[in-house]
C-alpha positions in Angstrom: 3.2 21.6 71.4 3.0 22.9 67.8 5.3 22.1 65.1 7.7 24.8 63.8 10.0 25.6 60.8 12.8 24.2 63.2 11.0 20.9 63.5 10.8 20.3 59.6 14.1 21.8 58.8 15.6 19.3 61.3 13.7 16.5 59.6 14.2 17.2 56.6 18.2 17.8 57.3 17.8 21.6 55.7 17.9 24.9 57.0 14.5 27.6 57.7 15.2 29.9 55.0 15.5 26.1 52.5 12.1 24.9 53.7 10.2 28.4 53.5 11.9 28.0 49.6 10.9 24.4 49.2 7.4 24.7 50.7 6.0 28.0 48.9 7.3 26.5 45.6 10.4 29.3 45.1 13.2 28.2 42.6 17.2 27.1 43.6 15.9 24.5 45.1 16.6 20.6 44.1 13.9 18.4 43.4 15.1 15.8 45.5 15.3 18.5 48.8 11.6 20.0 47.9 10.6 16.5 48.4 12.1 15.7 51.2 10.7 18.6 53.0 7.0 18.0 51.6 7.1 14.5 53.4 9.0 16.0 55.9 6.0 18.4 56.6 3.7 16.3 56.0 4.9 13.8 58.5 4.9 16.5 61.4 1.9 17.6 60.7 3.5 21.1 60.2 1.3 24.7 58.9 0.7 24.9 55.5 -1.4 21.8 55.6 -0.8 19.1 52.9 -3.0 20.7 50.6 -1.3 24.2 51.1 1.9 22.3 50.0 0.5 20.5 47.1 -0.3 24.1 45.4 2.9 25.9 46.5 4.8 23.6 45.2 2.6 22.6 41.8 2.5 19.2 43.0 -0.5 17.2 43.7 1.5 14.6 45.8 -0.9 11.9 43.7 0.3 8.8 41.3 -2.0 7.7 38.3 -3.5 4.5 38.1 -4.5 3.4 34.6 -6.1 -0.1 34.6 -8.7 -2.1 32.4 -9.7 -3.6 35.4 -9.5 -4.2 39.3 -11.1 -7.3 39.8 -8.4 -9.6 37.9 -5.9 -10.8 39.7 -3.1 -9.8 38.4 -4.6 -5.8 38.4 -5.7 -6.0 41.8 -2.1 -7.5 43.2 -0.7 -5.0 41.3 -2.6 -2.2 42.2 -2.3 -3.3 45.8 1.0 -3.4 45.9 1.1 0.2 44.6 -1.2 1.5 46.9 0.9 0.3 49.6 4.1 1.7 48.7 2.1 5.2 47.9 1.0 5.3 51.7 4.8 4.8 53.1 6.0 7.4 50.4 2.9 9.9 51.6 1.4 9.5 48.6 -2.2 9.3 47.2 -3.6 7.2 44.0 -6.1 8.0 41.6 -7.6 5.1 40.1 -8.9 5.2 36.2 -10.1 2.1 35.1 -12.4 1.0 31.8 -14.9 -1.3 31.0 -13.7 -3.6 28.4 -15.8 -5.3 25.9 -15.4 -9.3 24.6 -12.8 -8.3 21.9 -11.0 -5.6 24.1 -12.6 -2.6 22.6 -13.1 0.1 24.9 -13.7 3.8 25.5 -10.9 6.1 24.2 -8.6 7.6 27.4 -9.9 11.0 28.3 -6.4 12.6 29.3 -8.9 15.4 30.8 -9.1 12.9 34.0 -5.3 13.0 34.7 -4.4 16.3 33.5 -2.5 18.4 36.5 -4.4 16.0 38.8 -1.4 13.6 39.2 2.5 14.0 39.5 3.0 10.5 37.7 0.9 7.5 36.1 1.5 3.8 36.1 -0.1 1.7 33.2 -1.4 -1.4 34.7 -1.8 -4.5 32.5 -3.2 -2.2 29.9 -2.3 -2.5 26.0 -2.9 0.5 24.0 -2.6 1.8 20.7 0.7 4.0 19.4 -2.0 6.8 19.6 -2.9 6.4 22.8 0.8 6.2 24.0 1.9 9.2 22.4 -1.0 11.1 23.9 0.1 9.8 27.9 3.4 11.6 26.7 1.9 15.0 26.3 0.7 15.2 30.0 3.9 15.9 30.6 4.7 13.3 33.9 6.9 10.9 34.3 5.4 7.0 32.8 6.0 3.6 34.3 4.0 0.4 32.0 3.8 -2.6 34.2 3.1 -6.1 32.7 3.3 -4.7 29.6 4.4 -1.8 27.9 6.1 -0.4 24.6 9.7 -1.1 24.5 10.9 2.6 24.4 9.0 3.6 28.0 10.1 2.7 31.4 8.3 -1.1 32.0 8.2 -2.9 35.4 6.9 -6.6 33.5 7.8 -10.4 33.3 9.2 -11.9 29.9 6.3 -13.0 28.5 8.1 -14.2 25.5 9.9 -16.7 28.0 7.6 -17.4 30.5 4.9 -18.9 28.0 7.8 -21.0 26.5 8.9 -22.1 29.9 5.2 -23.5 30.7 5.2 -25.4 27.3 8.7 -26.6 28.0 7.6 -28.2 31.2 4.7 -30.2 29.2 7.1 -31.3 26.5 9.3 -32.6 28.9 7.1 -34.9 30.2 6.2 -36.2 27.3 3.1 -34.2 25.8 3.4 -33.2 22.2 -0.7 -32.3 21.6 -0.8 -29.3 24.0 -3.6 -26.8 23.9 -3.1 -23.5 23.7 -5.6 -20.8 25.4 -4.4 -17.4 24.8 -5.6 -13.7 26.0 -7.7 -11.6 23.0 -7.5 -13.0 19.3 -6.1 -9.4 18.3 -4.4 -6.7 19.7 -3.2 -3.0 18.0 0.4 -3.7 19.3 3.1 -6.3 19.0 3.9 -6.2 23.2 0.5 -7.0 24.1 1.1 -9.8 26.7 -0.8 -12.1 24.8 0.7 -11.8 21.8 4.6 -12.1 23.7 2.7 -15.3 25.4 1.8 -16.7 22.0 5.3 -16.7 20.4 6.5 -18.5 23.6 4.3 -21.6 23.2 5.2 -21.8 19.7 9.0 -21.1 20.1 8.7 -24.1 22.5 6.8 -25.9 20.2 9.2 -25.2 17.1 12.4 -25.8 19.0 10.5 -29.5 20.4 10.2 -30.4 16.6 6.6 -30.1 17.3 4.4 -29.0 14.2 2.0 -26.0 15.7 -1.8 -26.9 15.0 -4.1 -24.2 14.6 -7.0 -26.3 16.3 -5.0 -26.6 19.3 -5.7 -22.5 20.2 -8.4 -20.7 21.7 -9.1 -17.2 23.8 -10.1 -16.9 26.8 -10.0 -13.3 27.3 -8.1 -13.9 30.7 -10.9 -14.5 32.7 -12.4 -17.8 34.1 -15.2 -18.1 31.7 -13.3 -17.3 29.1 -11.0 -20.4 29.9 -13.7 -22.3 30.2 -15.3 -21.6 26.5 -12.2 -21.3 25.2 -11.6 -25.2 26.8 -14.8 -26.3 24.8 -13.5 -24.8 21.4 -10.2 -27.2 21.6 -11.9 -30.3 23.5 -14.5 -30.5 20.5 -12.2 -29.9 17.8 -9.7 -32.0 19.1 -10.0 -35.7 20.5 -6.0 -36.5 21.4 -5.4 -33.4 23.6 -3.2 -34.4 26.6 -2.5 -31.0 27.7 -3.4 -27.0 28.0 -1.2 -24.1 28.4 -3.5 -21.1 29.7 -1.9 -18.0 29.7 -3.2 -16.8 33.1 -4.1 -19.2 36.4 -7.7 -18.0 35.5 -8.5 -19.1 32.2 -6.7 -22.3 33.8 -9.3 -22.3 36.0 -12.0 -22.1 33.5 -10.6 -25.1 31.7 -10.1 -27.7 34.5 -13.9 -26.2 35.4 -14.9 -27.9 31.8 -12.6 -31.0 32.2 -14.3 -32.1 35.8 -17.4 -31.6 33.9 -16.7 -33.9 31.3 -15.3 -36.2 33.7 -11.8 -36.2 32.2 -8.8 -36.8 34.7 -6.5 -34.2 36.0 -3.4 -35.0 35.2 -4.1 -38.9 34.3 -5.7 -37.8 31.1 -5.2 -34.2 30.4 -2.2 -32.0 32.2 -2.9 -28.5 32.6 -0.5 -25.3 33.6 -1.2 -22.0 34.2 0.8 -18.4 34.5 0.5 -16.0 37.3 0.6 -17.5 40.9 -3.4 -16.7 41.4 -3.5 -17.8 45.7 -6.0 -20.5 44.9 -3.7 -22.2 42.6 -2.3 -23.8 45.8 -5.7 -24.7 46.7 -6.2 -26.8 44.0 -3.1 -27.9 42.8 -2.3 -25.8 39.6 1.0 -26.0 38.2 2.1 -22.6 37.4 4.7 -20.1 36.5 4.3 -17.6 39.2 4.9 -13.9 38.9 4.8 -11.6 42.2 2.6 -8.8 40.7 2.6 -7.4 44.1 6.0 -6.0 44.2 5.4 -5.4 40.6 3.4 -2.0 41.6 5.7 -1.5 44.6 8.9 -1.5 41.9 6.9 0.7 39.2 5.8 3.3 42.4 9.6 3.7 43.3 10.8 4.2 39.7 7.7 6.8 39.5 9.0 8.6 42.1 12.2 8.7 41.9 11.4 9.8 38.0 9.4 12.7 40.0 12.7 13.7 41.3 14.7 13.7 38.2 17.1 10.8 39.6 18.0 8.5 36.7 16.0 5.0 36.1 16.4 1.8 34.5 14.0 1.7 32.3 13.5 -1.7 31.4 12.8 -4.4 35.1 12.0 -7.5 34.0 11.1 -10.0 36.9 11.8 -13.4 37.7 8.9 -16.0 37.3 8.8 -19.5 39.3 7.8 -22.9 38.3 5.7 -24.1 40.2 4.9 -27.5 40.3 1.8 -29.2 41.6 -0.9 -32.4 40.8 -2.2 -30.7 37.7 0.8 -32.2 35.9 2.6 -35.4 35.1 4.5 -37.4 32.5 1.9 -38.6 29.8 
């Protein structure tokens, strides 16, 4: 039997004549009711299709996914999670990702891409200059960073700041004083960039341990496994009395214990290593970590999008809870 008016007014908890207003895009009605009558709708199946809705109302019933990459773990759990919470909320994404290059350079954001194609955008993982930002303001829809983000916007992250002192903490405690440090990128245009957050947490921990910071002790590793791994070599030739290695994600981590089996040193007899994330094959291999559920990351940032769609009121600042965990790639020196 086909689906009338009556059905989606009655789902939707409104009257006809409200979702003949809410559905050709007609004013006195609340953002929060048009919404509810789209999905509402949509859900029934109901004439005007989707489509019909989407340019009625001037909404394109699509978020905005801007990421450097997918293929990293903490993007792709991310992005996951958001995709997820799209599809219960009826929503689509649009995915707009960039090839970065060894020192993070990378094509400038063409806002042409996004512009009235989404109702909202979500920043993945992505540091950007104060240029860049400002020109994500002028399309004119509601912004959620996640992971990182300038301190003014809505942000769905983890302290950095804290979390990279609270791996360092855990070496110095068990006794470790020459710990390596192997951050993201060696420069970045703005002071929240994760690694630079990550950075000031190994040497807060450092400072507060009465622990003089060594330059030769940090590398980059660009996040990636192979980037752990060369940036492993850097701080293993330089230095001979290493007895540990904070890497700021379970990847570079990865990378270094690659380049300590290879060298035959022992994991944790000789050399203790930690990571940051909660990368699944941490477990695998016994990585201690400070895990991060990146996951309901992009399921948070998709409900503050959305309700920012609506006009309802956000906290704009979610920080999430990290967890140590502790495995065999650690142990008093």
């Amino acid at each position: 039997m086909p689906v009338g008016i009556d059905d989606v007014a009655r789902a939707a908890g409104v009257s006809t004549a409200t979702v003949s207003r809410a559905l050709r895009g007609l004013p006195d009605v609340r953002e929060s009711t048009r919404l509810r009558v789209e999905q509402a709708a949509v859900q029934l199946g109901y004439a005007p299709t989707p489509s019909a809705v989407s340019l009625a109302s001037g909404r394109t019933r699509t978020i905005g996914l801007l990421t450097p990459w997918v293929s990293r773990w903490f993007h792709s759990n991310v992005i996951e999670g958001a995709c997820q919470a799209l599809r219960v909320a009826g929503f689509d994404a649009l995915l707009y990702s960039f090839q970065l290059d060894d020192d993070a350079a990378r094509e400038p954001i063409n806002l042409d891409v996004l512009r009235r194609r989404v109702d909202g955008l979500l920043v993945v993982g992505m540091t950007m200059t104060p240029t860049e930002v400002h020109l994500l303001e002028t399309l004119g829809v509601p912004l959620v960073y996640v992971g990182s983000g300038p301190p003014d916007q809505v942000r769905v992250h983890v302290d950095d700041t804290v979390t990279a002192r609270r791996a360092t903490e855990h070496l110095l405690a068990l006794g470790h004083t020459r710990i390596g440090h192997i951050g993201g990128y060696r420069t970045q245009p703005t002071a929240w960039a994760t690694e630079i957050c990550r950075a000031q947490g190994y040497r807060d921990a450092l400072r507060a341990a009465g622990v003089p910071e060594d330059p030769a002790l940090v590398s980059y590793g660009r996040f990636e496994r192979a980037g752990g791994r060369s940036g492993a070599v850097e701080i293993f030739d330089r230095v001979d009395d290493v007895t540990a290695v904070v890497a700021d994600s379970d990847e570079m981590a990865f990378g270094v214990l690659d380049v300590l089996r290879e060298r035959g040193v022992r994991v944790p007899e000789d050399v203790s290593v930690i990571g940051i994330d909660g990368h699944e094959l941490g477990d695998l291999i016994g990585l201690t970590t400070l895990a991060q559920d990146a996951h309901e990351l992009g399921a948070t940032a998709v409900g503050l999008v959305l309700e920012m769609i609506t006009g309802t009121p956000v906290v704009r600042d979610v920080v999430c809870a990290t967890e140590l965990l502790e495995r065999g790639s650690t142990r008093p020196i």
